[in-house]
The first five atom37 places (N, CA, C, CB, O) and aatype in JSON, in Angstrom:
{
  "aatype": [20, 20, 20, 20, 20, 20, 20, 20, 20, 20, 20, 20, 20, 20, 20, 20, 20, 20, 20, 20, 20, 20, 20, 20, 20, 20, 20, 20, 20, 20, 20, 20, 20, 20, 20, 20, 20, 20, 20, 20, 20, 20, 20, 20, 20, 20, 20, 20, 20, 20, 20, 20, 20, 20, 20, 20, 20, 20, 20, 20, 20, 20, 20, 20, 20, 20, 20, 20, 20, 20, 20, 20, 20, 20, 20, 20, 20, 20, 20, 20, 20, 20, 20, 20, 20, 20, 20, 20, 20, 20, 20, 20, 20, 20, 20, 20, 20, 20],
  "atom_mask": [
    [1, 1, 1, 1, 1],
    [1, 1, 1, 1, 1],
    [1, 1, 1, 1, 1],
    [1, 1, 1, 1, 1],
    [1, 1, 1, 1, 1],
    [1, 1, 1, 1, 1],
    [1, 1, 1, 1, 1],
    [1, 1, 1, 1, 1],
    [1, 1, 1, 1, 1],
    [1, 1, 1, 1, 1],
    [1, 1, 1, 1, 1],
    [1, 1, 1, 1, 1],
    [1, 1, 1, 1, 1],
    [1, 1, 1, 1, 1],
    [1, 1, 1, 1, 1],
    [1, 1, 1, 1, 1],
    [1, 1, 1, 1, 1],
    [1, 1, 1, 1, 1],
    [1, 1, 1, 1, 1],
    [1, 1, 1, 1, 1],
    [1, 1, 1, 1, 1],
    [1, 1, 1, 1, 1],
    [1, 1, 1, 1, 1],
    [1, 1, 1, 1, 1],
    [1, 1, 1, 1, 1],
    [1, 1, 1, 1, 1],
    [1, 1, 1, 1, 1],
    [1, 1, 1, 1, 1],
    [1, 1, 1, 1, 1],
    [1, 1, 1, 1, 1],
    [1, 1, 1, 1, 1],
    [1, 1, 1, 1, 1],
    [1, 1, 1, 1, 1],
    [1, 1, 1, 1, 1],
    [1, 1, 1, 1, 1],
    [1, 1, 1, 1, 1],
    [1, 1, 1, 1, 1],
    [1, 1, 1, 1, 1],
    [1, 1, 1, 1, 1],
    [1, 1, 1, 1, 1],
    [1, 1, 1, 1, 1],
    [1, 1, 1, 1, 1],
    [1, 1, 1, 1, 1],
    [1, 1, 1, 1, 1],
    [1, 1, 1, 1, 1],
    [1, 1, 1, 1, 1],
    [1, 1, 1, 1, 1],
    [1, 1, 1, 1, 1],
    [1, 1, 1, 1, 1],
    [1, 1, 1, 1, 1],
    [1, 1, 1, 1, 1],
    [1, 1, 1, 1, 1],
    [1, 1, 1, 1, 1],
    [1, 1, 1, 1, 1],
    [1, 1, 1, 1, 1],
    [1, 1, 1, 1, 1],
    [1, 1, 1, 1, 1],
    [1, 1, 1, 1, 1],
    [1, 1, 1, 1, 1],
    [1, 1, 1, 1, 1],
    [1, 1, 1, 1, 1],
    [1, 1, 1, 1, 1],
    [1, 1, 1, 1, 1],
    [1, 1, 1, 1, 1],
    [1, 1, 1, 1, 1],
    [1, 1, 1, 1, 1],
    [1, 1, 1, 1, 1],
    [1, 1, 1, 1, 1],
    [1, 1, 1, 1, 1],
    [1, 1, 1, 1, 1],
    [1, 1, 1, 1, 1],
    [1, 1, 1, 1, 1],
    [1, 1, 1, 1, 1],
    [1, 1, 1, 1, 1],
    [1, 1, 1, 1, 1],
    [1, 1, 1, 1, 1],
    [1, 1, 1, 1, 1],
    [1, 1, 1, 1, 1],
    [1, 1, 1, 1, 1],
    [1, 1, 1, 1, 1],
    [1, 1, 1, 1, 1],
    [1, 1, 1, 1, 1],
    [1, 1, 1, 1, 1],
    [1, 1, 1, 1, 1],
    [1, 1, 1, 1, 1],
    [1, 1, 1, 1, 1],
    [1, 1, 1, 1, 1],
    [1, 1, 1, 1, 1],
    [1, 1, 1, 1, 1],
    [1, 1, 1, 1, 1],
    [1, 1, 1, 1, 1],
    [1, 1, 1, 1, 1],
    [1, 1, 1, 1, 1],
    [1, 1, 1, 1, 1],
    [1, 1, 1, 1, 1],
    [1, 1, 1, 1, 1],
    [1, 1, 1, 1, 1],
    [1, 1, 1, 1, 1]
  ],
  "atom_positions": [
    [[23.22, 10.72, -22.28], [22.62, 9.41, -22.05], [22.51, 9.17, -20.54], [23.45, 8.3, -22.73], [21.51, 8.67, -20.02]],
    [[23.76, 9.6, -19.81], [23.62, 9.23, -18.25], [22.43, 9.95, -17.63], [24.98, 9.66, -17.39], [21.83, 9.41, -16.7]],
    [[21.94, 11.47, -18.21], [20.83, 12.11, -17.56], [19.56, 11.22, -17.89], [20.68, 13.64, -18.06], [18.67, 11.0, -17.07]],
    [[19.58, 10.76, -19.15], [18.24, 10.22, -19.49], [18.27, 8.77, -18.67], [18.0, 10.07, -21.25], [17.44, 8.84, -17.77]],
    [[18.92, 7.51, -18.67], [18.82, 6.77, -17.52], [18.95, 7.24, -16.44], [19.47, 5.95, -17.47], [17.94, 6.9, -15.83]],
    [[19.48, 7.73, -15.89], [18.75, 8.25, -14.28], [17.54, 8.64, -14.39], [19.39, 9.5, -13.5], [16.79, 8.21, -13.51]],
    [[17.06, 9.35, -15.22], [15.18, 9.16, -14.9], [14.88, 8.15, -14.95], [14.07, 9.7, -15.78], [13.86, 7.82, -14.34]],
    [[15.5, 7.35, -15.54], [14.7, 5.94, -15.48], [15.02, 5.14, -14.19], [15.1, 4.96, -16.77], [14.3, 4.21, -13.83]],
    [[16.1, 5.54, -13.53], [16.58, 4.87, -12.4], [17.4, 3.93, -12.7], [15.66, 4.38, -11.65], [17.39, 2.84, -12.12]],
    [[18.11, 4.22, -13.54], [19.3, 3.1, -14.19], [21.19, 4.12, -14.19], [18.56, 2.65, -16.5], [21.64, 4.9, -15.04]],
    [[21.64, 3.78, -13.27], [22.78, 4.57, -13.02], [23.85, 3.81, -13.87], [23.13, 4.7, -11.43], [24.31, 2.68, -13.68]],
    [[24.2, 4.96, -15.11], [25.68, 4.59, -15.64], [27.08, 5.08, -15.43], [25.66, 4.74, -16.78], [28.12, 4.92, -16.08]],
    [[26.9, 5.54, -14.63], [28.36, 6.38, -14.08], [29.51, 5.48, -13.69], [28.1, 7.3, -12.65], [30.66, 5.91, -13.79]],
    [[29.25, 4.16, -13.22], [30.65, 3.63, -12.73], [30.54, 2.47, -14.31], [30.7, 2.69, -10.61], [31.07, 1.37, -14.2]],
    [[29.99, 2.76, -15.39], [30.08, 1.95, -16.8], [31.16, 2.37, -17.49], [28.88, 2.12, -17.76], [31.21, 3.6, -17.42]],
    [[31.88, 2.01, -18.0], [32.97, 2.51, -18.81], [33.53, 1.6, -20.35], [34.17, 2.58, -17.7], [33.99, 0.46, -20.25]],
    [[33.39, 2.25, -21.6], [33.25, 1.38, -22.7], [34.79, 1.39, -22.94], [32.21, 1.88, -23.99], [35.66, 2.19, -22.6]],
    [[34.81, 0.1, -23.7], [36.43, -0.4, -24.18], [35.91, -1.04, -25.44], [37.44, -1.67, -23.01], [34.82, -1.36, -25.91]],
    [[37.66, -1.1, -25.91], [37.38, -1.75, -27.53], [37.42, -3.06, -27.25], [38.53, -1.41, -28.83], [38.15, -3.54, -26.38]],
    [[36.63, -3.75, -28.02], [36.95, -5.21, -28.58], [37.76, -5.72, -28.99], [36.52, -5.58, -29.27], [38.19, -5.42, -30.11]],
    [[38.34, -6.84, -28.15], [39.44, -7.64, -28.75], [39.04, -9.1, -28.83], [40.75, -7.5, -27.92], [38.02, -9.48, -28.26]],
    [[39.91, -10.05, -29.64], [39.87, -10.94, -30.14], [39.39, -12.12, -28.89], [41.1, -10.98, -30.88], [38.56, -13.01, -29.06]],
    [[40.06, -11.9, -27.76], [39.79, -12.69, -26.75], [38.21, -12.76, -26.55], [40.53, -12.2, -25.56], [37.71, -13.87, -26.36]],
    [[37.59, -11.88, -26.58], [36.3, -11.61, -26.28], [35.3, -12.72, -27.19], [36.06, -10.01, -26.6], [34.1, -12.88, -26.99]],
    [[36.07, -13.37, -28.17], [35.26, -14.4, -28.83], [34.98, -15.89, -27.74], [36.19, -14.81, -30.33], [33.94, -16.5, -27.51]],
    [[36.12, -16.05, -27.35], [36.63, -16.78, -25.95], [36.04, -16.94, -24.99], [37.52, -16.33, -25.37], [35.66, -18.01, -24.5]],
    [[35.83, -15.24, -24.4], [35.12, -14.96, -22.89], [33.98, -15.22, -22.88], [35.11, -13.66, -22.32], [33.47, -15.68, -21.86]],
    [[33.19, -14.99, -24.13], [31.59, -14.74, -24.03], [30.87, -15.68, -24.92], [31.14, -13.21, -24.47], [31.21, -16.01, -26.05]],
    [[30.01, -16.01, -24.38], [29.0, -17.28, -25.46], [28.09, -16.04, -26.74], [27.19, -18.5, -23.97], [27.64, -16.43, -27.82]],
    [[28.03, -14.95, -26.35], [26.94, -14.19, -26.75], [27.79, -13.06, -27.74], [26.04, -13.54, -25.36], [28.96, -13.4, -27.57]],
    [[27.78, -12.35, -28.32], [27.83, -11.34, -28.36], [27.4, -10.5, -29.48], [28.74, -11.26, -28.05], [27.44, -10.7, -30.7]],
    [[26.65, -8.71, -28.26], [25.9, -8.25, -29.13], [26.53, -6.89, -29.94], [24.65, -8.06, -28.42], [27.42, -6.21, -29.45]],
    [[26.13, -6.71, -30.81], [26.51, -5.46, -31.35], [25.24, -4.05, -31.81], [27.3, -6.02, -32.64], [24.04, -4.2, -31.58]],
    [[25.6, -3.24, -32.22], [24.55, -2.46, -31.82], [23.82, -1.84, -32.89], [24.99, -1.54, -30.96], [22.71, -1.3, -32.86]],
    [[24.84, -2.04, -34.08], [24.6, -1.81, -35.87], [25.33, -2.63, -36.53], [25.01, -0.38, -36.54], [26.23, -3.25, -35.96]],
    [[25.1, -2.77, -37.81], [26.12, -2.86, -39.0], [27.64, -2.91, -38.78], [25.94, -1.69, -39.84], [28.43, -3.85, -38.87]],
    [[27.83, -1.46, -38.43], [28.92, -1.38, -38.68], [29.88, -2.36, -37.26], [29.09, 0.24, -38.92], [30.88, -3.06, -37.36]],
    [[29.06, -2.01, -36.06], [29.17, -2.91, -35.09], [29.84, -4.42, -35.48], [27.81, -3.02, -34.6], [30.94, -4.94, -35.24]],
    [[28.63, -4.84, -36.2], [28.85, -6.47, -36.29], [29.9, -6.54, -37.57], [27.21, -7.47, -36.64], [30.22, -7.72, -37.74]],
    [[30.45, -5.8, -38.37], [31.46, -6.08, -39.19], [32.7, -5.53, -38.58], [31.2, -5.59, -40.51], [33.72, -5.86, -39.17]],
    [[32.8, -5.04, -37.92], [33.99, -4.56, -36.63], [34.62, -5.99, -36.46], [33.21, -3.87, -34.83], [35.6, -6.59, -36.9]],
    [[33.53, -6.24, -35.54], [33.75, -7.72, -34.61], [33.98, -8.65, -35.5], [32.5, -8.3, -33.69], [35.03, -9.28, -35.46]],
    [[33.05, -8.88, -36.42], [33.28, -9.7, -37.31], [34.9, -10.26, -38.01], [32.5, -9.12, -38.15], [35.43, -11.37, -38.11]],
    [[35.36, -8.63, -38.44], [36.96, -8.74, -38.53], [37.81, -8.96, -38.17], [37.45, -8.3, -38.63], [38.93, -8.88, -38.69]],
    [[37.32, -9.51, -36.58], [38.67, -10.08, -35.8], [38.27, -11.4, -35.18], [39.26, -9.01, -34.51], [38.9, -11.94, -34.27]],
    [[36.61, -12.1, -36.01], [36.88, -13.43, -35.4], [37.91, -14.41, -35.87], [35.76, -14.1, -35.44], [37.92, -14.55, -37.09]],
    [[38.73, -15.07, -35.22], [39.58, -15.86, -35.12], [38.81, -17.1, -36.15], [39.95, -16.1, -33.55], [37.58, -17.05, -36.22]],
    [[39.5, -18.13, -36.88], [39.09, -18.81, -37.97], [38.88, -19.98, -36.85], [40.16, -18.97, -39.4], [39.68, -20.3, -35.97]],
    [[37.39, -20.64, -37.15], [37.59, -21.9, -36.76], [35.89, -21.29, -35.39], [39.77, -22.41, -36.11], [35.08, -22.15, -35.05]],
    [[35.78, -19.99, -34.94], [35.61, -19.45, -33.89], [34.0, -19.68, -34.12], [36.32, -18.01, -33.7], [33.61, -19.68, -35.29]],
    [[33.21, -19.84, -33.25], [31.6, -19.88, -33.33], [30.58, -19.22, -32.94], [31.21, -20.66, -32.94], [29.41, -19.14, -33.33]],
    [[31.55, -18.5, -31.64], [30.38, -17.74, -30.86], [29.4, -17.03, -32.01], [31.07, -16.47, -29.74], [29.59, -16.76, -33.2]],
    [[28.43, -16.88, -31.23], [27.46, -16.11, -32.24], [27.52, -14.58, -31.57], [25.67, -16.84, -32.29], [27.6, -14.11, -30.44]],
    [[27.42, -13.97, -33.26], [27.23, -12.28, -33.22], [26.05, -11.87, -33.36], [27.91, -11.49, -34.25], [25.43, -12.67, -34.07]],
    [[25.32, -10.86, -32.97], [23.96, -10.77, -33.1], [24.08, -9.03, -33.03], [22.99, -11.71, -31.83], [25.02, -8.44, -32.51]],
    [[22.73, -8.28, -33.76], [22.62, -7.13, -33.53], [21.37, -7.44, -32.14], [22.27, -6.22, -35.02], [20.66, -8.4, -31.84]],
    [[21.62, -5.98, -31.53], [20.94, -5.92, -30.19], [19.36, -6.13, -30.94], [21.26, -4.23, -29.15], [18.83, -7.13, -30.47]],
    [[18.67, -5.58, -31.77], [17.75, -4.95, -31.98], [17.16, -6.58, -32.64], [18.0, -3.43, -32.82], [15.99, -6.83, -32.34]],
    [[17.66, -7.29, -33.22], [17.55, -8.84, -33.28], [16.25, -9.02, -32.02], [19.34, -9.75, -32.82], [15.09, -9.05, -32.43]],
    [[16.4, -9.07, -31.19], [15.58, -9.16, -30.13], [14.62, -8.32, -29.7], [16.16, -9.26, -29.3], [14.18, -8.45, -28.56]],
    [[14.1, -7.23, -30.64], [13.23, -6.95, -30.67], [12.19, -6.16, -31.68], [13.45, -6.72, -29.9], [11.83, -4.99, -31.81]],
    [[11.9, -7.44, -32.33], [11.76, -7.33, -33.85], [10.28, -6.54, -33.62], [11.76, -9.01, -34.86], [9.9, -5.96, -34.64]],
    [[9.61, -6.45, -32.74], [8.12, -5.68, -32.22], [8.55, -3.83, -33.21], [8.04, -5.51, -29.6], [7.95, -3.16, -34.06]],
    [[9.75, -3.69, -32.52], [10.35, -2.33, -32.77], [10.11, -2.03, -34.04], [11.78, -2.19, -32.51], [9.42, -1.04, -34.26]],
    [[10.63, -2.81, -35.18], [10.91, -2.18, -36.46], [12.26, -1.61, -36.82], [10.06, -1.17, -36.59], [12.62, -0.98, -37.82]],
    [[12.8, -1.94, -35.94], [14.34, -1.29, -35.89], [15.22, -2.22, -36.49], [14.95, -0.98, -34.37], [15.21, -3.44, -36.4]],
    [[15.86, -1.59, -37.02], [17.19, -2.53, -37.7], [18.38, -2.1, -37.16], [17.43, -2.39, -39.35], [19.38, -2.59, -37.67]],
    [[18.59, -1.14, -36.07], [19.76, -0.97, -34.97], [19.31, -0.41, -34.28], [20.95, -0.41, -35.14], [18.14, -0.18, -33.98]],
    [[20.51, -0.03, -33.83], [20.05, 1.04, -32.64], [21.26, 2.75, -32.86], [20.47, -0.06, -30.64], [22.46, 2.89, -33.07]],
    [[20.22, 3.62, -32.68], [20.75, 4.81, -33.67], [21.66, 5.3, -32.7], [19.61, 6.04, -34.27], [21.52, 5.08, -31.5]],
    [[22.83, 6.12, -33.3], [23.47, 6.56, -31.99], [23.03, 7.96, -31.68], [25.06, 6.51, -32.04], [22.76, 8.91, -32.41]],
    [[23.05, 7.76, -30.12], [22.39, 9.32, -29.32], [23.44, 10.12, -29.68], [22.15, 9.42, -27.43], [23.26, 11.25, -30.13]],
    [[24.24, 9.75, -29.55], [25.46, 11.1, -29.57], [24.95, 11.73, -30.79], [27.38, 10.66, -29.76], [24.46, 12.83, -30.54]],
    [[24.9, 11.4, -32.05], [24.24, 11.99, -33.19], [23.02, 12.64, -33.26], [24.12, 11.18, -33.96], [22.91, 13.86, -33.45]],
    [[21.97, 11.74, -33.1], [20.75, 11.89, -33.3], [20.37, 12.36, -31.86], [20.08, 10.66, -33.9], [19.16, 12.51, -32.08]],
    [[20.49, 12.65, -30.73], [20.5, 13.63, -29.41], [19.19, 13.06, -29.14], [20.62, 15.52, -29.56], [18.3, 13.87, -28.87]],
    [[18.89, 11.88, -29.15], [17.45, 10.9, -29.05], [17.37, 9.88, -27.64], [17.42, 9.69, -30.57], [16.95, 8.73, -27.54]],
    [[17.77, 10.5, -26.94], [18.33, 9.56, -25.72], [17.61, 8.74, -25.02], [18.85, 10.2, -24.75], [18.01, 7.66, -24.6]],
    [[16.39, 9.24, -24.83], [15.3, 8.4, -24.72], [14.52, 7.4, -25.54], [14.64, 9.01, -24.47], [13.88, 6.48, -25.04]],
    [[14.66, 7.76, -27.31], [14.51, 6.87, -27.57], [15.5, 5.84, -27.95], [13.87, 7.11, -28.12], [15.17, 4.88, -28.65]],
    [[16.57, 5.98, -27.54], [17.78, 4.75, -27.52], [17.61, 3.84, -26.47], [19.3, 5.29, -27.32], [17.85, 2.65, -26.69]],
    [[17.17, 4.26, -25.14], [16.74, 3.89, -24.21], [15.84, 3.19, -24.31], [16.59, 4.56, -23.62], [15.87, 2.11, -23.71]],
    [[14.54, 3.61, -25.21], [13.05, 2.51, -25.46], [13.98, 1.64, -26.24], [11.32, 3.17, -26.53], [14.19, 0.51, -25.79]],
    [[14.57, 1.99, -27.34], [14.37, 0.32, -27.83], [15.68, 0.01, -27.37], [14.09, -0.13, -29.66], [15.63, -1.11, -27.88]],
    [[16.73, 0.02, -26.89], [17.63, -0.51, -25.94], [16.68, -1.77, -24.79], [18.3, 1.0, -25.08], [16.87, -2.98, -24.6]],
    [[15.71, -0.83, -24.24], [14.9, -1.53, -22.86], [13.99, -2.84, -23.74], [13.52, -0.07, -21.85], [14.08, -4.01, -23.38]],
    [[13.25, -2.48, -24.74], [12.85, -3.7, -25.51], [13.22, -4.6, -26.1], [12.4, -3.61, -26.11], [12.65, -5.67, -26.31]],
    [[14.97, -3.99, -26.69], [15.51, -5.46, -27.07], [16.35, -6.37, -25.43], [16.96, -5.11, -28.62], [16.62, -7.57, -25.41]],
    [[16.62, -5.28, -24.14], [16.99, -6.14, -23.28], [16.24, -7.24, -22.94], [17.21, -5.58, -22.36], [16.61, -8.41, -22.76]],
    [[15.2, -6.76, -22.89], [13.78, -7.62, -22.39], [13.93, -9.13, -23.93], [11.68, -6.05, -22.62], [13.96, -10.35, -23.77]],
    [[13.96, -8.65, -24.69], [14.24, -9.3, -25.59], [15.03, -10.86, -25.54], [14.81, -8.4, -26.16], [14.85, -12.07, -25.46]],
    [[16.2, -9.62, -25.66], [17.17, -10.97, -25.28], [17.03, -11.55, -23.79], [18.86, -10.55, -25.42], [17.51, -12.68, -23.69]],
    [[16.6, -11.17, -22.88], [16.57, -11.84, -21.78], [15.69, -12.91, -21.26], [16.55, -11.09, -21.11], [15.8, -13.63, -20.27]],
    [[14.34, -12.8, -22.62], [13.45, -13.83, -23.23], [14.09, -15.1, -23.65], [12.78, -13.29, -24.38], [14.08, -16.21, -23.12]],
    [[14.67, -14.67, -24.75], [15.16, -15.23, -25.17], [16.42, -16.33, -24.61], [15.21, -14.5, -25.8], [16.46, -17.49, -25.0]],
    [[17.47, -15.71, -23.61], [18.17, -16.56, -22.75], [17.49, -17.47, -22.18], [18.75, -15.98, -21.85], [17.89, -18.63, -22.06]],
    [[16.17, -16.98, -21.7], [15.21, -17.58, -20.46], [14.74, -18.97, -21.33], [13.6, -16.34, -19.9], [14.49, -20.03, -20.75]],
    [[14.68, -18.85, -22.5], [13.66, -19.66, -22.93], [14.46, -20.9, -23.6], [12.62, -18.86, -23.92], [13.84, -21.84, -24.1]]
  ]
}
């Protein structure tokens, strides 16, 4: 994935992923997930009473046809994780805007 964003001119090298914890309902007004299984993860540790909203990424870019977003590591598709990654950012960033 890091080779395929650098063609694009998008550097992930100082990115580093962590698990989700409960606080994170707290920290963030938003939060996205990236499949299914994603949003029932998170789902399992919202705290009762809790509101933030969960959303799949791909929510935001319903143009796609996508109902997630597939993982590269599997499917070795890196570029196209990247297209619709870049269309639902644009997406949601519509969407904030608006």
């Amino acid at each position: 994935m890091q080779k395929a964003a650098i063609r694009r001119g998008i550097d992930l090298g100082d990115l580093r992923a962590r698990q989700f914890t409960v606080a994170d309902f707290d920290r963030f007004d938003l939060i996205i997930g990236m499949d299914d299984q994603n949003i029932a993860d998170i789902e399992g540790l919202r705290p009762p009473g809790n509101s933030t909203p969960v959303r799949l990424l791909t929510d935001f870019a319903p143009q796609t046809g996508a109902d997630h977003v597939p993982d590269p590591y599997y499917t070795r598709d890196f570029d196209g994780a990247l297209d619709l990654i870049e269309a639902a950012v644009d997406g949601l960033a519509a969407h904030l805007d608006g």
